[in-house]
N, C-alpha and C positions, 0 to 999 in steps of 0.2 A: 435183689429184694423183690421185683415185680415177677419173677418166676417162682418165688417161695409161694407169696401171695397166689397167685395163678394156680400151683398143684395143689398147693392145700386151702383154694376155697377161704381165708380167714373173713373172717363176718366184721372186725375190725380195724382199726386204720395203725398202720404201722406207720411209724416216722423214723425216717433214718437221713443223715446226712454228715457232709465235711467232717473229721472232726475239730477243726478251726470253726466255720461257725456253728456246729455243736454245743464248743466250749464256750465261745462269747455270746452268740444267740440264744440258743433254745434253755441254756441252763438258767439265765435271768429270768427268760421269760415262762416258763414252766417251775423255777422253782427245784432246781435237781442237782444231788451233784455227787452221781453215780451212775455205773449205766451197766446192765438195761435198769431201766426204770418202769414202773405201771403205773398209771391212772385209770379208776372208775367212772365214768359218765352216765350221768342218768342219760338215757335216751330221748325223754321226751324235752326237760328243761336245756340237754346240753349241759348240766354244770357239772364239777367235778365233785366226787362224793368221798373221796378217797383217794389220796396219792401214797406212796412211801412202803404202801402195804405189800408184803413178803407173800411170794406166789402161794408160799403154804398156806395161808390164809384167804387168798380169793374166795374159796369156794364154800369155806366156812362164813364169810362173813356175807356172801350174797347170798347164801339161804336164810341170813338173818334181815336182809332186808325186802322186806317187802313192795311191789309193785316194780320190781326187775325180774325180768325173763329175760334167759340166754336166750339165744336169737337160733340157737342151736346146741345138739345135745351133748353137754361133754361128759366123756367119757374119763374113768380114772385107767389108770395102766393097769396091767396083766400083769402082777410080779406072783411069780412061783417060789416056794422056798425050796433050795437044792437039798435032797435027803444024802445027810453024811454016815 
């Protein structure tokens, strides 16, 4: 995990661990019970503004909120359509 993080720079915090206490730990204490999982944080308060939410939607719903900026630019993928 600390080399993923390292080449690609991520601007947020990745939690990974056991999955024994995963499953007894982080699931009570987060609230989860699926994985991977997301949470949004506001930046400045720290609270959570958002859990549960479907990657396809991240990016929809944080241009709907106001006074969040990515900390960096994302980019959407390059899909080409193949001519048949």
């Amino acid at each position: 995990m600390r080399e993923f993080e390292k080449e690609f720079k991520t601007p947020w915090v990745t939690v990974n661990g056991p999955r024994t206490y995963y499953k007894d730990h982080s699931s009570k204490l987060y609230q989860h019970d699926t994985t991977p999982f997301m949470y949004v944080i506001e930046m400045k308060t720290k609270k959570v503004i958002a859990r549960k939410l479907p990657a396809e939607q991240l990016e929809d719903f944080l241009s709907r909120v106001q006074d969040i900026k990515l900390p960096f630019e994302a980019k959407k993928p390059d899909v080409k359509k193949s001519k048949q």
